[in-house]
Structure formats: C-alpha cells, structure tokens
C-alpha positions in Angstrom: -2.4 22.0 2.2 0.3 20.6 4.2 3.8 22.0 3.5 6.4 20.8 6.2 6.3 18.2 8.3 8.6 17.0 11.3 9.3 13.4 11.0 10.2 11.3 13.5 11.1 7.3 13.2 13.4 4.2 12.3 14.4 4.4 8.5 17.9 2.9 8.4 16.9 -0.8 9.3 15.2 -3.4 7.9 12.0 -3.8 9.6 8.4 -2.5 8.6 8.3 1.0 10.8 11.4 1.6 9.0 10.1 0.6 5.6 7.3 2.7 5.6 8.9 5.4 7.0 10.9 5.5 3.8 8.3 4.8 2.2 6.5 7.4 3.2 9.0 10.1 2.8 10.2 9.2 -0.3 6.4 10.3 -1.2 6.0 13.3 0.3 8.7 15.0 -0.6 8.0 14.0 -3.4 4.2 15.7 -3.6 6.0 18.7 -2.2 5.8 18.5 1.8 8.9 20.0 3.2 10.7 17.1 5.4 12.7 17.1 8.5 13.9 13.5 9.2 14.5 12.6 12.7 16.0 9.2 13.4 14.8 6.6 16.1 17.8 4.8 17.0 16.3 3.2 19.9 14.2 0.8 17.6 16.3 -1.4 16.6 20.0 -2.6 16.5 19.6 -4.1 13.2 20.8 -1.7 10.5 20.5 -2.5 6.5 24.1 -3.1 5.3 25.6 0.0 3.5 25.0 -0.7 0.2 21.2 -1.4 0.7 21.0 2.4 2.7 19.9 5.1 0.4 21.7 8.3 2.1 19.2 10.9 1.0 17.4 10.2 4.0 20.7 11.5 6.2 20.0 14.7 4.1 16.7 15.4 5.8 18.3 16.6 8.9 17.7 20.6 8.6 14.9 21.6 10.6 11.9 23.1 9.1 9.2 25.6 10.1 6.4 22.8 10.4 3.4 22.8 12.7 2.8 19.0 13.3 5.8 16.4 14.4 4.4 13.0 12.7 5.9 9.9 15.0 6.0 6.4 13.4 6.4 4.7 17.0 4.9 2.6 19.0 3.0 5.4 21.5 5.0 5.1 24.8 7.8 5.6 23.0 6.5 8.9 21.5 8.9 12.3 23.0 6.0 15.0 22.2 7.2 18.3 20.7 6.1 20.8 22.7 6.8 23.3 19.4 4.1 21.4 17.2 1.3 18.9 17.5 2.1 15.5 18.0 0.5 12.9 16.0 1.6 8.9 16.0 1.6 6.5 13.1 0.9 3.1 14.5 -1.0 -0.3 14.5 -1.8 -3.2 16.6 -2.3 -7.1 16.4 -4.4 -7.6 19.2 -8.7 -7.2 19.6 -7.9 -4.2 22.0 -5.0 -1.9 22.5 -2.8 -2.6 25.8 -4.3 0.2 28.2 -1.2 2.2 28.5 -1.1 2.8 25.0 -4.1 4.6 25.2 -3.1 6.2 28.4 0.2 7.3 26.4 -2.2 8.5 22.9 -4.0 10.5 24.9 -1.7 13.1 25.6 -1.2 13.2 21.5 -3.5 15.2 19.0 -4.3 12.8 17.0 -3.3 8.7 16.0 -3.1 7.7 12.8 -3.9 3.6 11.8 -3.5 1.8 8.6 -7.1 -0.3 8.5 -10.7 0.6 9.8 -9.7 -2.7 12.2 -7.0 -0.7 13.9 -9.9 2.5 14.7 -12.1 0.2 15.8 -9.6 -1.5 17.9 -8.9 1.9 19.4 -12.1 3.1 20.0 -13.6 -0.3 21.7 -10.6 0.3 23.8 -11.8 3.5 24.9 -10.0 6.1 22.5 -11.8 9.0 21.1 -13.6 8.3 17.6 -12.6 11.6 16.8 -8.7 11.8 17.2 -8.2 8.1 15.5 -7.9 8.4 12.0 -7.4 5.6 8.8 -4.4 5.9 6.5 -3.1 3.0 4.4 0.4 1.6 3.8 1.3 1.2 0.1 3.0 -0.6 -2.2 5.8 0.4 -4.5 3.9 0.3 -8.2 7.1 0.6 -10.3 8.7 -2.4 -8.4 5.5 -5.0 -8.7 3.7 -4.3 -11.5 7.3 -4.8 -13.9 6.9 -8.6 -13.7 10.4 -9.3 -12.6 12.9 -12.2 -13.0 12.2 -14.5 -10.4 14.7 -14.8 -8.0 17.7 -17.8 -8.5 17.4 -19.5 -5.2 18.9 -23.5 -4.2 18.1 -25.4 -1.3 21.1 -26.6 0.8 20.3 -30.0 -0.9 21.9 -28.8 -4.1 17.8 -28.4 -5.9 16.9 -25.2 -7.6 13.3 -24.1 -6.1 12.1 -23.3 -9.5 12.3 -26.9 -10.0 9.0 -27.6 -7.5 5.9 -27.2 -8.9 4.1 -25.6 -5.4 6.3 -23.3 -4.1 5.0 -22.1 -0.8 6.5 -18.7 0.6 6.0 -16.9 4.4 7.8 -13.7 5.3 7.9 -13.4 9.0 10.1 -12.7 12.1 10.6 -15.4 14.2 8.1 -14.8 17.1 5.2 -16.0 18.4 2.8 -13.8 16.9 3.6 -15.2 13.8 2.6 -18.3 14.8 5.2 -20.2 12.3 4.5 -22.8 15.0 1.0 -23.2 13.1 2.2 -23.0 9.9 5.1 -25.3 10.7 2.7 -28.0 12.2 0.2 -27.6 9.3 3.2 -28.2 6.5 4.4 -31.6 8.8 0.6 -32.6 8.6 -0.5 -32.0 5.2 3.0 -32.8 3.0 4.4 -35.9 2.2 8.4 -36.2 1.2 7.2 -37.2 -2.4 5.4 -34.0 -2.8 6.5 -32.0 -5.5 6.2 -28.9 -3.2 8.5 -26.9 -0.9 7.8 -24.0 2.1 10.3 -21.0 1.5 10.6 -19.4 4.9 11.9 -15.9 4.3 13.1 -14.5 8.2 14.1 -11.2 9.0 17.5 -10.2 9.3 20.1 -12.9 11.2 20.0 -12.3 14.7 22.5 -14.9 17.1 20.1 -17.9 18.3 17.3 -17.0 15.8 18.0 -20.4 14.1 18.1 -22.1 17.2 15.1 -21.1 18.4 13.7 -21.9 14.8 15.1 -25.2 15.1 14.0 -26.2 18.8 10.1 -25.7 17.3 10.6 -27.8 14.7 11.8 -30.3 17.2 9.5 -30.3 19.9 6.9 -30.1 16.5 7.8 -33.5 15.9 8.2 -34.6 19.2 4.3 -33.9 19.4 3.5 -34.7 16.0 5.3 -38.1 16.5 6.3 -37.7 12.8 9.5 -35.8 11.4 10.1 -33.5 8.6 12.5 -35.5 6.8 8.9 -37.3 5.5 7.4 -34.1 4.6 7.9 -31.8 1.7 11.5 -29.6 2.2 11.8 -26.6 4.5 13.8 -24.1 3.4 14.7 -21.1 5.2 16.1 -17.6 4.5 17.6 -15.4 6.6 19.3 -12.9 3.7 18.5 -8.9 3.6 17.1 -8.2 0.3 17.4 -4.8 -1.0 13.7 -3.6 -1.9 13.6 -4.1 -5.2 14.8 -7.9 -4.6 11.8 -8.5 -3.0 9.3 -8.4 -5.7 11.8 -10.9 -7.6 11.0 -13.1 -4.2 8.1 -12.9 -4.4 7.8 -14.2 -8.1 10.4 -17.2 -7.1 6.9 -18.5 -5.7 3.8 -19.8 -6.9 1.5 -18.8 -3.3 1.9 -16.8 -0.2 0.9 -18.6 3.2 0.3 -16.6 6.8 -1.0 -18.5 9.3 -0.4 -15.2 11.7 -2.3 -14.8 15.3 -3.1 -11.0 14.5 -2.0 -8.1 12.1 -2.0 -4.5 12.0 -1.2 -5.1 8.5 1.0 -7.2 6.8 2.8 -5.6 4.1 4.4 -9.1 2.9 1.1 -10.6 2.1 0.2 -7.0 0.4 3.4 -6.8 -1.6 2.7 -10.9 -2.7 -0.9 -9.8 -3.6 0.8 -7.7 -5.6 2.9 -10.3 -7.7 -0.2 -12.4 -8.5 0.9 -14.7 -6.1 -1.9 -17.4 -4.9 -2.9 -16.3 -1.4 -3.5 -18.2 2.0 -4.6 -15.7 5.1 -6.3 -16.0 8.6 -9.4 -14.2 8.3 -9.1 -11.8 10.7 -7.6 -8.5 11.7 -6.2 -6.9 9.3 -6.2 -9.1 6.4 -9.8 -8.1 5.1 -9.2 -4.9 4.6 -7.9 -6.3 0.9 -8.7 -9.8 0.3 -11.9 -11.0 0.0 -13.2 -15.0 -0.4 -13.1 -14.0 -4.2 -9.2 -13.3 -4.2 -7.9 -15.3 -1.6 -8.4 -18.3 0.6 -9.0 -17.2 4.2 -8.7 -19.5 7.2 -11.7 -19.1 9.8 -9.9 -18.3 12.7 -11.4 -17.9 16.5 -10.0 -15.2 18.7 -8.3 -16.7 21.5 -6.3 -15.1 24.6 -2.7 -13.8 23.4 0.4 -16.0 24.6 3.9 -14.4 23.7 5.7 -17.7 25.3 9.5 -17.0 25.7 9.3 -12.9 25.2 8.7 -10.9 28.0 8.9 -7.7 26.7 6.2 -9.0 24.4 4.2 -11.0 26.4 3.5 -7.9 29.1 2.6 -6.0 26.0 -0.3 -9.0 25.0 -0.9 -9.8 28.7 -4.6 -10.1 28.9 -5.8 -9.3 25.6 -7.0 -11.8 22.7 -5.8 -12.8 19.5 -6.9 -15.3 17.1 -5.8 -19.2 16.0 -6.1 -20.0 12.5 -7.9 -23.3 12.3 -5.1 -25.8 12.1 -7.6 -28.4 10.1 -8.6 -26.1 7.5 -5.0 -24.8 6.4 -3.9 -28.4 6.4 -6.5 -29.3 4.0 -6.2 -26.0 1.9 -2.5 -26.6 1.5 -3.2 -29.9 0.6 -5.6 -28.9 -2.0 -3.2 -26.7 -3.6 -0.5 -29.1 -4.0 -3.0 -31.5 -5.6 -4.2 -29.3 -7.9 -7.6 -28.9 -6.2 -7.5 -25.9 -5.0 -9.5 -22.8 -6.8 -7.2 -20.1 -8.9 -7.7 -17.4 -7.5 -7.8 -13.6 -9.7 -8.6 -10.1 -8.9 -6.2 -9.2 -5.5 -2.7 -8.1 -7.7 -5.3 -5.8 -9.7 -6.7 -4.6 -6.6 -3.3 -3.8 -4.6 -1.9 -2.3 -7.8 -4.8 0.1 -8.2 -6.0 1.1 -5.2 -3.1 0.4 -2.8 -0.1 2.7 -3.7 2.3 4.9 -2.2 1.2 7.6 -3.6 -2.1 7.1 -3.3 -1.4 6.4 0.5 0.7 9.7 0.9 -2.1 11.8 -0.5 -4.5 10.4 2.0 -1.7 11.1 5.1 -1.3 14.4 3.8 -5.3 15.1 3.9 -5.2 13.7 7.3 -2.7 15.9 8.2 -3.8 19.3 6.9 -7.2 18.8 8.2 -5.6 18.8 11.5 -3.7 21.8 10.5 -6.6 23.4 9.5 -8.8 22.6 12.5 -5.5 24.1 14.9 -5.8 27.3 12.9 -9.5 28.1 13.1 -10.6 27.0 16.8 -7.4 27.1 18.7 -4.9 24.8 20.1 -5.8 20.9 19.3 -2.7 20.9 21.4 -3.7 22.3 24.5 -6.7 20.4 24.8 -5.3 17.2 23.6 -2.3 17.4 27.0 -5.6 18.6 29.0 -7.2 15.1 28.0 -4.5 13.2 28.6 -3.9 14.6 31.9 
C-alpha cells in the first residue's frame, strides 16, 4: 500500500493539469498517502485569483520519505528524481504521441494515462505495453450530484439566458484544437436570429488578444459563409474564472453541452456536464468513448485528418505530422438543428454513469493501486529505476 508520494505539478492556476492535480491530492491525502507538493511554475502564468486559491496546498511543502516522484507534466518537461522512481501523469489529443515524448518517457518508470485510447496511443507509438498504465480523472460527487441553482447569467443585450429555451454551452480554450472554428461555423449554419436558442461560450481565463483572435474567426467565418451572425441565434461568450464549485451551477444554466473538438485526452468539461444531466453533443473519437455511448449521447462521426495548429508554433511543432480528426460539419449542423426543434432524442443514463463510476475517489484508489504495484515490483526484483534510465538510454 502506498504511503508517501512526491508530487510534482501546476496546482495554483486554472487550467486542467492544475485541476486534477488538486484534485488528486485533495484525495490522497485524504485515503491516507503522505504528500509532498512540489509546484510547476513554469506551466503557466495564469494564477487563480486569491480568493479562489485554497492554501492547504502551500502546506504540502515538507519533504517526505517516499519512493516514487509522481509528475503531472507534459514528459519533456519531466526533472527525474534521481532519489525515487519517476512516473508521469499525462495524455494526448493526437492518433500517436510526438516521437520525442516517447524518447523523453522512456527514461521514466512508468506513464500513467487517463483512457485505454491514450495506452494505445502510446503503444502504437512504440512505447512499452508494460510501463503504460490507465488511471481515470474524476469528478467531484458532492459538487454535481446536489442539483445546484443555476447560474444568473445576462447577455450584453440586456436578456437573461434562462429566458432561451436551448441553451447551448462549450468550455474550451481558444485554440485550434478546439476547433471552435467548427462549432462556430456549424451554429452560423444551422440557427436562425428567430431561434429561441443561444451558444454560451465559456473561455478560459482572459489572456490580452484572446478576444481578438475570437473575434477575427468569427469574421473571416462570415466572410466565407457569406452570411453574418447577427442572423443567427446570439453568441455569448465568457471569459470569467469560476471558483469550482461555480461550475456545476454553469453547467445547470444550460440545457446541452456541445464539443466539436479535433482530439482529446479527456475532456473533463463534457465529463463534469455529463454529470449535471446535461444533453450531450461529442465527436466520436478519442477520448470521448471511454463514457458516452450512442445510448447517452449524440456522437458526431468524425474522420481523422492530419493535425493543423495554424497560428501556434509551439503547438503546431508539437502536432507536426501526426493526425487528428474533423467532426463532420453536416451532421452537427443537423443535430443542433434537431435539438432546437424539438426533434432531437432525450437522452438518459450518462449523469448516472459519471456519478457512479467516475469519481475522485474512486479514481484516487485506482492511482494508488497503480502506484504500489510499482512499489511492490521495485522491492521484490530490483531497481525498475535502473533499468528504466538503461532503456531510455
């Protein structure tokens, strides 16, 4: 049984890495695991504002006699310990994994993924079956399954969005892997100004020329649309930080959940609106059957397609070469047509899922088994370690 652990990753921002890193915490100290918290500054400059940080975290500085260093990074950013094995926490969007991430895994003991897409994703990239193993994200049970108040939200127009009777909602960062392009295009297509429907775009947290760059796709949409979205249904979009237990009452503002993404190596805002008994629209692909199914959600065929990060290098040399896939653009015009109309099947069965078998704790129980097995295997045939580095070179 595992009973420290070294930590190392983001957990004062408002991204996912630092979300789950919380997340995950929180839970095993929790079930008992002795923590040492190690911030990754690097990640990000975007810090939660000080009264959404929780400073218990900044108490889990003291270092602790543990014999594995868990790092929820991205793998060329992993620092091994040379004290402890040396696993990574991560995920990818892509059909294969960018070859120096498995150059860089290979000198760890073991990876750790989130779906069975991600290990096979690894393995078809030429990664050991035997150091890649499948851990879950979670969801927070107290937060979702309370039914909250729906959040109070107005559109600049002066019109509360509890007023529409479709109320569509995306959580995304504005990128191209998000392909809000797609889902932008399909909403021009399918809506009509009369509709009694409206898309709530929830962005991540306020960067300088995010809007801008928002704004310039929804005008070179139209240009090639050669129609404007002043004739389709309102756009509204969000760029507040919401503490975490505002987001379930976002969630509930809505009436369905719409991600038109190119890949995922998870999606924790379509698993958290699963969660709300939200109606749910998905790509189907990646990681997005691992919990829905045609019986709880309607999923997009999709058709995998070489990766273009336009207009981000960093992220476009980390795609270059590899495939992702396009939603098909007809099929998610006509499903959010139907839906609007009133045509569209009611979906049941994904919040009961998520709720029951998706959970933090449930997901920390299943890290810690991955965990002490590895512990267990290092004490009864030797250093994992030492023949991990040899592999990697």
């Amino acid at each position: 049984m595992l009973e420290a652990l070294r930590v190392v990753g983001p957990f004062h921002g408002p991204s996912g890495y630092d979300h789950h890193v919380r997340e995950f915490v929180r839970e095993l100290v929790r079930q008992g695991v002795v923590v040492q918290l190690i911030d990754m500054p690097i990640w990000s400059p975007s810090r939660l504002p000080e009264p959404l940080q929780d400073p218990w975290f900044d108490t889990l500085s003291a270092p602790v006699d543990a014999a594995i260093t868990l790092h929820f990074t991205m793998p060329e950013q992993v620092i091994p310990a040379d004290d402890t094995l040396n696993v990574n926490y991560t995920m990818f969007e892509a059909s294969r994994v960018p070859a120096h991430w498995i150059e860089h895994n290979l000198r760890h003991d073991l990876i750790v993924v989130p779906t069975e897409f991600s290990r096979r994703t690894w393995i078809e990239s030429g990664y050991p079956a035997d150091r890649v193993r499948v851990s879950p994200l979670g969801i927070n049970v107290a937060l979702f399954a309370s039914d909250p108040e729906p959040m109070v939200l107005m559109t600049e127009q002066g019109r509360y969005l509890s007023d529409y009777r479709s109320r569509f909602l995306n959580v995304s960062e504005v990128g191209g892997r998000k392909n809000l392009d797609g889902l932008l295009t399909a909403w021009l297509r399918a809506t009509r100004a009369d509709d009694d429907a409206i898309l709530m775009m929830k962005m991540g947290p306020w960067v300088p020329g995010q809007l801008d760059v928002l704004q310039e796709q929804m005008r070179r949409i139209q240009q090639w649309e050669r129609r404007w979205f002043e004739d389709a249904a309102p756009v509204e979009i969000l760029f507040d930080v919401l503490h975490d237990v505002d987001m379930p009452r976002l969630y509930a503002s809505a009436t369905h959940y719409i991600s038109l993404s190119h890949g995922e190596g998870w999606d924790q805002a379509m698993v958290e609106a699963a969660a709300s008994g939200l109606q749910l629209i998905a790509p189907d692909h990646s990681a997005y059957p691992t919990y829905l199914t045609p019986s709880t959600a309607t999923l997009i065929p999709s058709r995998e397609i070489p990766a273009d990060h336009a207009g981000n290098a960093w992220a476009a040399s980390l795609f270059a070469g590899l495939h992702w896939w396009e939603p098909d653009l007809r099929a998610a015009v006509k499903v959010i047509r139907d839906a609007i109309d009133g045509r569209a099947p009611h979906w049941h069965g994904a919040r009961a899922h998520v709720l029951a078998n998706l959970t933090w704790e449930q997901a920390t129980r299943q890290l810690i088994d991955v965990l002490s097995d590895l512990e267990l295997a290092e004490l009864f045939s030797g250093s994992i370690a030492q023949v991990g580095r040899h592999a990697g070179g």
